[in-house]
PDB file of N, CA, C and O in Angstrom, chain B, residues numbered from 101:
ATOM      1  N   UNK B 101       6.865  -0.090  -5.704  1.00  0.00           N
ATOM      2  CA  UNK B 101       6.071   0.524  -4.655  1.00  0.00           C
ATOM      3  C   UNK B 101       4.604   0.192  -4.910  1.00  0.00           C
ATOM      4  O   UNK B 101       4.067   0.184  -6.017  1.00  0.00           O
ATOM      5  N   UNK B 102       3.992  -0.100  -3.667  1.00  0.00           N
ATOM      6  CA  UNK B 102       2.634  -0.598  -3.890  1.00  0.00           C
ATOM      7  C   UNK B 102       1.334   0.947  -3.211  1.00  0.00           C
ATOM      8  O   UNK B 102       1.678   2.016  -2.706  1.00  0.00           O
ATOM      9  N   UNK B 103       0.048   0.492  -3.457  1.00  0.00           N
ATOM     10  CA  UNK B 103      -0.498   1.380  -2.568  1.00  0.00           C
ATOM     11  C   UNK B 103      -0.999   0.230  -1.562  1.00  0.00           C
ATOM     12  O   UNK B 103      -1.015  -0.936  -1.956  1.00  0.00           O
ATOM     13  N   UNK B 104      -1.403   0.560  -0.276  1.00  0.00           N
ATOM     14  CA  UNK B 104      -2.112  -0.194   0.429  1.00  0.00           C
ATOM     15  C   UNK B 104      -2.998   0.328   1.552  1.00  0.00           C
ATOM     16  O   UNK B 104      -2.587   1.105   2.414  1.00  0.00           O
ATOM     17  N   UNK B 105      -4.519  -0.254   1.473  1.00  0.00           N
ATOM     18  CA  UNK B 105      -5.424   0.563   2.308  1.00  0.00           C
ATOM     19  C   UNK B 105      -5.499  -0.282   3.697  1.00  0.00           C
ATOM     20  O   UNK B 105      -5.400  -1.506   3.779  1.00  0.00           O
ATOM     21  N   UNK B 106      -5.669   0.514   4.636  1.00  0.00           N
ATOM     22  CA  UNK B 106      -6.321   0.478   5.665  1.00  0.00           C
ATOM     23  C   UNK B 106      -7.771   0.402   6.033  1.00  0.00           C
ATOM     24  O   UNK B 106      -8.436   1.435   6.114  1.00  0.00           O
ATOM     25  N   UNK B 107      -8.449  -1.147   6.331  1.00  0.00           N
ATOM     26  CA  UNK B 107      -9.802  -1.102   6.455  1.00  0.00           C
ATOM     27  C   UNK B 107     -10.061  -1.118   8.137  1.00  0.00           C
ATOM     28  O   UNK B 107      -9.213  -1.544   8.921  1.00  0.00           O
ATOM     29  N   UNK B 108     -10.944  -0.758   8.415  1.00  0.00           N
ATOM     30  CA  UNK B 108     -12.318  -1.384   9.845  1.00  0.00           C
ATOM     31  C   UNK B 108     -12.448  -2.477   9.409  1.00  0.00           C
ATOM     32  O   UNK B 108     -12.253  -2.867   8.258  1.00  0.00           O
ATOM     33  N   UNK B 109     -12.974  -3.348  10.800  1.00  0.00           N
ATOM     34  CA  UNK B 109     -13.901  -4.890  10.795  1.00  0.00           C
ATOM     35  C   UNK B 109     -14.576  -4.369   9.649  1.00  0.00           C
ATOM     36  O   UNK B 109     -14.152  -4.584   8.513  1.00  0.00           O
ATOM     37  N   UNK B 110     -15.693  -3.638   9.902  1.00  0.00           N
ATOM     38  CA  UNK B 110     -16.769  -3.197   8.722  1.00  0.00           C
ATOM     39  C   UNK B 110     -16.373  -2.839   7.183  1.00  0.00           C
ATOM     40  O   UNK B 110     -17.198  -2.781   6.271  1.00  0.00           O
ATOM     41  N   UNK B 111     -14.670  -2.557   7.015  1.00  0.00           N
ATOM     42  CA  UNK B 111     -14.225  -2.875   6.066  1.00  0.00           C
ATOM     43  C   UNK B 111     -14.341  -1.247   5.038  1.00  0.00           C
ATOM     44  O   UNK B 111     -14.061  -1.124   3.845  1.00  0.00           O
ATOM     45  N   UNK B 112     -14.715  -0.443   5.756  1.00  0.00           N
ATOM     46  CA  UNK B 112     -14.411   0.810   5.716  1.00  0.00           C
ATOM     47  C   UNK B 112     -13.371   1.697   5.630  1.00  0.00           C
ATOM     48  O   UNK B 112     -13.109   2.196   6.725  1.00  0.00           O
ATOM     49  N   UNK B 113     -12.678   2.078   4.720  1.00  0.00           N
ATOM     50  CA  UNK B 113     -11.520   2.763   4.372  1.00  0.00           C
ATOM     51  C   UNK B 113     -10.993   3.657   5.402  1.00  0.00           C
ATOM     52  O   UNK B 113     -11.751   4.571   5.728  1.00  0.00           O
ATOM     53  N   UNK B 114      -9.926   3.594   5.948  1.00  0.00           N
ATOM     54  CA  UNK B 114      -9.266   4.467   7.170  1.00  0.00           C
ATOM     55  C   UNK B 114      -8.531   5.535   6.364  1.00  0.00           C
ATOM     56  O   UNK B 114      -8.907   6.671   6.075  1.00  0.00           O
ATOM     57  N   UNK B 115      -7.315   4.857   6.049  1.00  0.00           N
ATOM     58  CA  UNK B 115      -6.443   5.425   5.224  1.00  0.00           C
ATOM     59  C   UNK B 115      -5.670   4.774   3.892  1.00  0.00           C
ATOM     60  O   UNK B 115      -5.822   3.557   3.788  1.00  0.00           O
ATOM     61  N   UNK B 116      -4.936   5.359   2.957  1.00  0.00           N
ATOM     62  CA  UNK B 116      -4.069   5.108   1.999  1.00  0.00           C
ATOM     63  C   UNK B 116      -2.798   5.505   2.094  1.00  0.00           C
ATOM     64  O   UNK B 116      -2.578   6.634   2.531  1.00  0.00           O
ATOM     65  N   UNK B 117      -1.446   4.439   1.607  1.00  0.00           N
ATOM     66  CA  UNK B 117      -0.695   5.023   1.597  1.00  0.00           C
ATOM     67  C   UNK B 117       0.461   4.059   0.801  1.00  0.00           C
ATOM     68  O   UNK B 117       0.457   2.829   0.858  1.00  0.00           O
ATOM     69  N   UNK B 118       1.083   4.573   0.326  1.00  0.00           N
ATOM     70  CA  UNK B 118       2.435   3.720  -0.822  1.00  0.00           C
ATOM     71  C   UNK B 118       3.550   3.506   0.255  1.00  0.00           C
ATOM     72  O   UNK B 118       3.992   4.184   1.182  1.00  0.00           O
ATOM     73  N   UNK B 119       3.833   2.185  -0.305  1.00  0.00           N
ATOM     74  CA  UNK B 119       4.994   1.643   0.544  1.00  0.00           C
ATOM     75  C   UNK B 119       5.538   0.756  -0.046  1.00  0.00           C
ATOM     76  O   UNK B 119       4.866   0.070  -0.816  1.00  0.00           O
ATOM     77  N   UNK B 120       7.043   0.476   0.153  1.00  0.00           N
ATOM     78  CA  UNK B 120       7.988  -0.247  -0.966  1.00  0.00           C
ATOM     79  C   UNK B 120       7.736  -1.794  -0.719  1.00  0.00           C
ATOM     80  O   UNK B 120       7.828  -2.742  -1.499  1.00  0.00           O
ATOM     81  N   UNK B 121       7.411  -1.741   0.539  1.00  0.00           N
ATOM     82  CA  UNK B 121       7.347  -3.243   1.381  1.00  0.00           C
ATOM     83  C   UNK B 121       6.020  -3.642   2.033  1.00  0.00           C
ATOM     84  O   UNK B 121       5.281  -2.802   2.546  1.00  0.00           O
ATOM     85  N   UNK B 122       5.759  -4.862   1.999  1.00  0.00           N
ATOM     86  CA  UNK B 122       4.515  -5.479   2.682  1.00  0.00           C
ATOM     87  C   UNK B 122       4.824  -5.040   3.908  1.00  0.00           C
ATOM     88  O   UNK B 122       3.970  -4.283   4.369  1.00  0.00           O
ATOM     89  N   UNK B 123       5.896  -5.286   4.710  1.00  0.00           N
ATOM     90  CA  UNK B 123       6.512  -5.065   6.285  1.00  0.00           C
ATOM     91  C   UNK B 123       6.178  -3.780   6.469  1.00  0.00           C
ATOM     92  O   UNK B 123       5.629  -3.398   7.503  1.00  0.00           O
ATOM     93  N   UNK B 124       6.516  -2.906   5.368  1.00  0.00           N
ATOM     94  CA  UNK B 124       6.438  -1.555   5.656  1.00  0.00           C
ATOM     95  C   UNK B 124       5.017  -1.289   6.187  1.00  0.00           C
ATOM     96  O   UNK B 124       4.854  -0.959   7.361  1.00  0.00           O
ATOM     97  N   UNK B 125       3.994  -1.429   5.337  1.00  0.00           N
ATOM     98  CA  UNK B 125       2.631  -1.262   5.481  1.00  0.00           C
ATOM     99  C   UNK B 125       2.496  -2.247   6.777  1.00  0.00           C
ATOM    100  O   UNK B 125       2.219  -1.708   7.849  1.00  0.00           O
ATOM    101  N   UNK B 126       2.635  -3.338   6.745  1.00  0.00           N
ATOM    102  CA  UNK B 126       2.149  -3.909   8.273  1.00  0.00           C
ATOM    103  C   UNK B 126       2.467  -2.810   9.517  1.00  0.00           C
ATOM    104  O   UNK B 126       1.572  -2.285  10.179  1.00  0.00           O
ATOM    105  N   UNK B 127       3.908  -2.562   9.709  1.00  0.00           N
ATOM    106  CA  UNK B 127       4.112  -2.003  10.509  1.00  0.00           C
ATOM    107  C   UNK B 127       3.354  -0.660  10.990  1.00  0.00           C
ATOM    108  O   UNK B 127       2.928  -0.352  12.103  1.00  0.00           O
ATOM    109  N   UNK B 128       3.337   0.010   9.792  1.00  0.00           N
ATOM    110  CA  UNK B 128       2.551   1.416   9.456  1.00  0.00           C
ATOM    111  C   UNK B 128       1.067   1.031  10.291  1.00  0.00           C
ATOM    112  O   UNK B 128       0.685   1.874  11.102  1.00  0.00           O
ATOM    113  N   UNK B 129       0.379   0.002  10.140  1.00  0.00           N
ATOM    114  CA  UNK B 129      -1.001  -0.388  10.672  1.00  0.00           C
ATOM    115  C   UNK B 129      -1.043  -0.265  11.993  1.00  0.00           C
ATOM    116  O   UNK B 129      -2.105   0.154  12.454  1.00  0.00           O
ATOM    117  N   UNK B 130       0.301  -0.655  13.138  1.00  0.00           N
ATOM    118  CA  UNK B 130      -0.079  -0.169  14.527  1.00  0.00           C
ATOM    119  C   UNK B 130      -0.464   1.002  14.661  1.00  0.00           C
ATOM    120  O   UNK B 130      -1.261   1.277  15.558  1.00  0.00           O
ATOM    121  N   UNK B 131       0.028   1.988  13.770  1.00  0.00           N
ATOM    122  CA  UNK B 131      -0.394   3.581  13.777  1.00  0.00           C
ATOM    123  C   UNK B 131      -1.771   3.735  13.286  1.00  0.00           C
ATOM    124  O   UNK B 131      -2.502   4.407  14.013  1.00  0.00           O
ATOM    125  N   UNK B 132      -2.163   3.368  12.457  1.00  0.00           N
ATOM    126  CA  UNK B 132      -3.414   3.454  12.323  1.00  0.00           C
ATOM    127  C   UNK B 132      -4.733   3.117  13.007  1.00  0.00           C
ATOM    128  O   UNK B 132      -5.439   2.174  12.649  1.00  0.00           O
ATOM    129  N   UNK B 133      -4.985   3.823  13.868  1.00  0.00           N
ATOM    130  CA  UNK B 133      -6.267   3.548  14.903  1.00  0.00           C
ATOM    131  C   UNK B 133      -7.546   2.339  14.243  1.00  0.00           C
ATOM    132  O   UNK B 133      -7.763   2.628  13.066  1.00  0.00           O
ATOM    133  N   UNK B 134      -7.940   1.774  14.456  1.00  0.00           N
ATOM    134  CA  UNK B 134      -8.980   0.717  13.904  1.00  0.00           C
ATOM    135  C   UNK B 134      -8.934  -0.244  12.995  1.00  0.00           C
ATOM    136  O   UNK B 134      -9.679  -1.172  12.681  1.00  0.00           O
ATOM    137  N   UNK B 135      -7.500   0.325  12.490  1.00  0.00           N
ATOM    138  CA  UNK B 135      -7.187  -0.425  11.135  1.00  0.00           C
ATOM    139  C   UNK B 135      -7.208  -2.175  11.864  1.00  0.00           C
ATOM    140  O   UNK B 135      -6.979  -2.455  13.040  1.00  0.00           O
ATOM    141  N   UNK B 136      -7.490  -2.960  10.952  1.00  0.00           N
ATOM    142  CA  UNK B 136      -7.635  -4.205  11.071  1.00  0.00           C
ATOM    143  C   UNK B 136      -7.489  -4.916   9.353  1.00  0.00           C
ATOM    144  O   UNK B 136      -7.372  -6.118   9.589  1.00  0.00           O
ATOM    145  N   UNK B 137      -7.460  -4.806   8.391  1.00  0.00           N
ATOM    146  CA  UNK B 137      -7.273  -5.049   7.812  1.00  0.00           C
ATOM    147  C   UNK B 137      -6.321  -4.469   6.954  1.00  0.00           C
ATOM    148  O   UNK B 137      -6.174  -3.275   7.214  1.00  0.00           O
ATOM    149  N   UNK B 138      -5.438  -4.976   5.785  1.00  0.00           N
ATOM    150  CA  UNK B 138      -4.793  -4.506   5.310  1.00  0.00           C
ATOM    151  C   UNK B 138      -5.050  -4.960   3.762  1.00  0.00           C
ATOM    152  O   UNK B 138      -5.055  -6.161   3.494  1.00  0.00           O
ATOM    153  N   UNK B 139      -5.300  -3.814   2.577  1.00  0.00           N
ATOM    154  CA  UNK B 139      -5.369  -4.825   1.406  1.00  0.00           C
ATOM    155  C   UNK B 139      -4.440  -4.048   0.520  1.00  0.00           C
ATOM    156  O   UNK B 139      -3.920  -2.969   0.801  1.00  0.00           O
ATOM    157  N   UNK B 140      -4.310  -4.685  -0.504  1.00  0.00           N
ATOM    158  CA  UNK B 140      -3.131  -3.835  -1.839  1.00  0.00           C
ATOM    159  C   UNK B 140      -4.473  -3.555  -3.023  1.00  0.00           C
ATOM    160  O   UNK B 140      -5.166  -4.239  -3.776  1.00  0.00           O
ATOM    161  N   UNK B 141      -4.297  -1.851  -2.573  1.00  0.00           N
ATOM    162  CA  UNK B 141      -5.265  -1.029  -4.034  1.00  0.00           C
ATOM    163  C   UNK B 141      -5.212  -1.651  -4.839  1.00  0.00           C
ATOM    164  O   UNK B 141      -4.247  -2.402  -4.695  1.00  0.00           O
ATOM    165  N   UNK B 142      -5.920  -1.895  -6.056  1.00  0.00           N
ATOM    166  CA  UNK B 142      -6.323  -1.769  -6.877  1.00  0.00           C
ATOM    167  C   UNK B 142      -5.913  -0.602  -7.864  1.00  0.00           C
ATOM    168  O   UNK B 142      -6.741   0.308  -7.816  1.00  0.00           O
ATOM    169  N   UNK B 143      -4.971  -0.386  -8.664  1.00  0.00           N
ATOM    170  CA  UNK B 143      -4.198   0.690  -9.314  1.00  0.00           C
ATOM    171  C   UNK B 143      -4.928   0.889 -11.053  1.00  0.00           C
ATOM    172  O   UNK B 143      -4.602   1.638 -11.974  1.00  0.00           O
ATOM    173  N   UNK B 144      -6.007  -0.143 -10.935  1.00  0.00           N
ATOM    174  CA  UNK B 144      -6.722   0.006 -12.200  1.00  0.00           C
ATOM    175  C   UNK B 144      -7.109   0.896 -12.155  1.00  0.00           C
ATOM    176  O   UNK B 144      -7.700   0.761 -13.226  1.00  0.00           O
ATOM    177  N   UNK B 145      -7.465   2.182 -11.757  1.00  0.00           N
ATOM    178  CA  UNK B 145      -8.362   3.351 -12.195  1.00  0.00           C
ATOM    179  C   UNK B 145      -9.845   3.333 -12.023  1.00  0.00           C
ATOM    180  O   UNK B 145     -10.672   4.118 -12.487  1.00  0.00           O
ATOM    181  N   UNK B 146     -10.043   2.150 -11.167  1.00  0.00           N
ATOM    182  CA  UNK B 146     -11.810   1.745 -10.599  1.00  0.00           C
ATOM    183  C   UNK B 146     -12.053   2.772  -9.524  1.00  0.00           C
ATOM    184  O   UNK B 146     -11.237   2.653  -8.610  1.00  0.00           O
ATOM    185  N   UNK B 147     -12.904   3.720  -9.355  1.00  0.00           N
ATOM    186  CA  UNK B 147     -13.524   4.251  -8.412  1.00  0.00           C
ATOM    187  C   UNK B 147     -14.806   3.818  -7.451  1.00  0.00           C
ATOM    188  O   UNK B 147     -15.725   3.206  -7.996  1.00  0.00           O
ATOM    189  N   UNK B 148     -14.877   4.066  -6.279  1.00  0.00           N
ATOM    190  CA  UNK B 148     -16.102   3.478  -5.464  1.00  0.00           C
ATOM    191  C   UNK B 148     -17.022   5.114  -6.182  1.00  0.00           C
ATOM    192  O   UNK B 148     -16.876   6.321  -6.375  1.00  0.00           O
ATOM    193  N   UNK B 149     -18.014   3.915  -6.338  1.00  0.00           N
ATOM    194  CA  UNK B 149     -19.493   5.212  -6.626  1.00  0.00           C
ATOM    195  C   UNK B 149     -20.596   4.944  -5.495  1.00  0.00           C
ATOM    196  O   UNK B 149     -21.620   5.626  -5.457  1.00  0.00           O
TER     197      UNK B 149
END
């Protein structure tokens, strides 16, 4: 299972969410209003400051 975020053009975090499958998360993105990008978290323990 992966995590994968939801960005804006501007590349601005929408949402997060774990999913077993790349397909899964694609699909999941029509639901997500603005989403336009899709990337796989980063599970290192890095925080945005």
């Amino acid at each position: 299972m992966a995590t994968y975020r939801y960005l804006d053009k501007d590349r601005n975090v929408l949402e997060e969410h774990d999913f077993g499958t790349v397909q899964d998360a694609e699909e999941h993105r029509l639901s997500v209003l603005g989403a336009e990008i899709i990337e796989e978290a980063d599970d290192s323990g890095a925080s945005d400051s």
